[in-house]
SETOR-487241 format. One record per residue: residue number from 1; residue in three letters; x, y, z of N, C-alpha, C in turn. Coordinates in pm, 1 decimal, padded with zeros to 6 digits. Each point is the difference from the previous one (the first is absolute). Layout:
LOVO resi resn      n_u      n_v      n_w     ca_u     ca_v     ca_w      c_u      c_v      c_w
LOVO  NUM  ALA        X        Y        Z        X        Y        Z        X        Y        Z
...
//
This chain:
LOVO resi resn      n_u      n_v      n_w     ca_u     ca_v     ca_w      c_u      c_v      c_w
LOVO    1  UNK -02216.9  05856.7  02637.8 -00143.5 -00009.7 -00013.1 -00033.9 -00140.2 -00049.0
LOVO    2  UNK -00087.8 -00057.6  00079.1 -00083.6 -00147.5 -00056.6 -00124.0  00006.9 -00061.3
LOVO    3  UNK  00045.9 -00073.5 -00137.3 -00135.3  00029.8 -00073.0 -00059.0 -00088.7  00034.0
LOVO    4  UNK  00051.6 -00155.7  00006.0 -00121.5 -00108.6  00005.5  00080.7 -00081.3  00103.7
LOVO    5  UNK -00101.2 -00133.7  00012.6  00076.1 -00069.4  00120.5  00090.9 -00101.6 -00042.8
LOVO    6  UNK  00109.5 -00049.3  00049.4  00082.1 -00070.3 -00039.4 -00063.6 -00108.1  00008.6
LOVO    7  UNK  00027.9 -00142.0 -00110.0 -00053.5 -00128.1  00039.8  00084.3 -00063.0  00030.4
LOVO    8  UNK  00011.7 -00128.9  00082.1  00079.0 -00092.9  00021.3 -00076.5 -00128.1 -00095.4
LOVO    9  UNK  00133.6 -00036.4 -00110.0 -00047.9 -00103.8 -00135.4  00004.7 -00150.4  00083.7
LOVO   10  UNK  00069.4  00019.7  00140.1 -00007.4 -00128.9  00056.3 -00130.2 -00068.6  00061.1
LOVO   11  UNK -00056.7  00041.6  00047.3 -00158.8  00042.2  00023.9 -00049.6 -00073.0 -00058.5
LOVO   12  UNK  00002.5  00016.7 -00116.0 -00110.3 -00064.8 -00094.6 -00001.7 -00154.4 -00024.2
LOVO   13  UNK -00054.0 -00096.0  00049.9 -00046.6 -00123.2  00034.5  00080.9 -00076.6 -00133.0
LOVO   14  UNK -00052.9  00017.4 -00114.4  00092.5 -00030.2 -00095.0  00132.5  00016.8 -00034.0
LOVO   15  UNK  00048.2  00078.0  00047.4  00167.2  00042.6  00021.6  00043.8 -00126.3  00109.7
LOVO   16  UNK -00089.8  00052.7  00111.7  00077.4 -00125.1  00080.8 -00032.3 -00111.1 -00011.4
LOVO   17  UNK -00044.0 -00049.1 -00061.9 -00053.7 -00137.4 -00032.4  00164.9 -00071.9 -00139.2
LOVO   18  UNK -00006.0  00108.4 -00052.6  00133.6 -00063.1 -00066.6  00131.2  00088.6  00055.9
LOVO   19  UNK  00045.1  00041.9  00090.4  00123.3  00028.1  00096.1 -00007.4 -00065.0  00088.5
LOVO   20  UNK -00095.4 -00057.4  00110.1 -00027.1 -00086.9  00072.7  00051.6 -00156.1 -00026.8
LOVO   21  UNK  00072.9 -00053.7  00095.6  00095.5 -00107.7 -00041.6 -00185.9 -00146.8  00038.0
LOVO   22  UNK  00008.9 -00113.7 -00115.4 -00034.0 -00082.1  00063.1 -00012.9 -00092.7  00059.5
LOVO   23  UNK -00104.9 -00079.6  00073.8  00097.3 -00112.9  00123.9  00007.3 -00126.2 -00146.4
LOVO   24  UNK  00050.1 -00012.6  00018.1  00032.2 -00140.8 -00099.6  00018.0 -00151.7  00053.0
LOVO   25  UNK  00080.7  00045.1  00158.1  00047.4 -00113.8  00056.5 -00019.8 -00030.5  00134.0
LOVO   26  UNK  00015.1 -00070.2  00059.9 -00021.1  00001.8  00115.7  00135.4 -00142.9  00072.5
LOVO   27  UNK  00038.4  00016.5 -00088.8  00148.4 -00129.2  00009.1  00083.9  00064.9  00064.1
LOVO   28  UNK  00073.9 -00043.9  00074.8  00091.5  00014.7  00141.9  00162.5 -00023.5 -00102.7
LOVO   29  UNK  00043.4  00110.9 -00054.6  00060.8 -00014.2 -00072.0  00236.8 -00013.6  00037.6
LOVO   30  UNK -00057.6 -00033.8  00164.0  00110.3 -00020.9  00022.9  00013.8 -00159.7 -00017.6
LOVO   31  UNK -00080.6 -00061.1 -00030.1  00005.2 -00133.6 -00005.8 -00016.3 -00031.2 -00126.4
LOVO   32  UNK  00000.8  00110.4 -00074.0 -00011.9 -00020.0 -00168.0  00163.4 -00084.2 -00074.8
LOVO   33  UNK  00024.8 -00052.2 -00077.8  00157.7  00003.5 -00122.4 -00015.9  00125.8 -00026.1
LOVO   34  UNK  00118.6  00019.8 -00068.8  00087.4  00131.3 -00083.6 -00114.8  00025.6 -00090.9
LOVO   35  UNK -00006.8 -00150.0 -00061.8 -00073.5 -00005.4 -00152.1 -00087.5  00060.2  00011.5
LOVO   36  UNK -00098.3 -00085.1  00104.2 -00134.5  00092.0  00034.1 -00004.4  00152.0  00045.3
LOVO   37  UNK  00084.7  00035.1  00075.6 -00035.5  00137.1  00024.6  00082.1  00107.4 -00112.6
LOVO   38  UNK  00081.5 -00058.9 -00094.2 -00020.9  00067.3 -00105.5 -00085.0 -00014.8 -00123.9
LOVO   39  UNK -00057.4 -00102.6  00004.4 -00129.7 -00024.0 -00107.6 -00081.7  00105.9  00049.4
LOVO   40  UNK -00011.2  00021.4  00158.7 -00183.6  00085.8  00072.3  00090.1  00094.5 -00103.7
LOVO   41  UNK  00131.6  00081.2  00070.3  00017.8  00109.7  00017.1 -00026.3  00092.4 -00149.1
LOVO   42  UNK  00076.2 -00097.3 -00149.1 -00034.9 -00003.5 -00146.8 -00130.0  00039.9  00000.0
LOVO   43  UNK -00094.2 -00102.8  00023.3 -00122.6 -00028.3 -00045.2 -00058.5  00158.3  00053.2
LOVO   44  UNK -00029.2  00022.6  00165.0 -00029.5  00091.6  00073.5  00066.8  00143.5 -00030.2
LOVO   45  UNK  00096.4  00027.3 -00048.4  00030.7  00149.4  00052.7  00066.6  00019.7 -00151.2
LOVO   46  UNK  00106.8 -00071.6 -00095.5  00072.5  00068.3 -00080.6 -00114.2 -00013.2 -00119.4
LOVO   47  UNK -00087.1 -00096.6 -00000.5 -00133.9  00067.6 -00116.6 -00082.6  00033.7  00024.9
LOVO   48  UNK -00001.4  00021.5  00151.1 -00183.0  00100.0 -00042.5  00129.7  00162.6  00025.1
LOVO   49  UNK  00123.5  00004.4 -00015.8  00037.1  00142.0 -00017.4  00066.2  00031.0 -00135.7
LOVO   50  UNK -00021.8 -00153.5 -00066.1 -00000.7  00032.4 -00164.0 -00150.0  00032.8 -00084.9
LOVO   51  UNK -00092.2 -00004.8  00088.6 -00120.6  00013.9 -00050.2  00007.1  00136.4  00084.4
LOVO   52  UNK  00017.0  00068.6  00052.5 -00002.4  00134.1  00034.9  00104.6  00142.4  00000.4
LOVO   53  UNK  00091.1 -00045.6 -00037.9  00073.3  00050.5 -00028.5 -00027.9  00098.2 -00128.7
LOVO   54  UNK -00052.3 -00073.6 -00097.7 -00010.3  00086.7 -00080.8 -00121.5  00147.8  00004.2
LOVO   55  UNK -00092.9 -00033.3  00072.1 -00070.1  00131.0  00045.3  00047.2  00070.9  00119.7
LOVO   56  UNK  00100.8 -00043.1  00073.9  00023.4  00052.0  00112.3  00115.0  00116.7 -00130.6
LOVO   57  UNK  00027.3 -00040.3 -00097.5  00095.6  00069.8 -00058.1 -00056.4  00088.4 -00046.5
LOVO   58  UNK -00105.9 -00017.1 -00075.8 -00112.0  00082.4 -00033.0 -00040.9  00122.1  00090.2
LOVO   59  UNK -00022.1 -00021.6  00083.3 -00069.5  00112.9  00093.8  00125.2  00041.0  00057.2
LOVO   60  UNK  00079.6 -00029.5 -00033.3  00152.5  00098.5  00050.7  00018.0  00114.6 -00054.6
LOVO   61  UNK -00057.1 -00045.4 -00137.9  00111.3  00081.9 -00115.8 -00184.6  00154.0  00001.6
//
């Protein structure tokens, strides 16, 4: 028996607005150095998933 309707939390404009990856670059990054495409990659992906990580932990538990 269904009491109510299921929601989808993805939906919600604000959810995807921070799960949603953003454009940052537009650099042709096969023509990038090492250096540089591990500075983007630092800068871009391993802290904005230290800044989220901790509520993504949150809403786990």
């Amino acid at each position: 028996m269904r009491i109510g309707k299921a929601t989808n939390p993805l939906k919600d404009d604000a959810t995807m607005d921070t799960i949603l990856p953003e454009r940052t670059s537009d650099a042709d990054w096969r023509e990038a150095s090492a250096g540089e495409l591990t500075s983007y990659i630092v800068t871009r992906f391993h802290e904005r998933h230290r800044v989220q990580l901790p509520e993504l932990i949150r809403l786990a538990r």
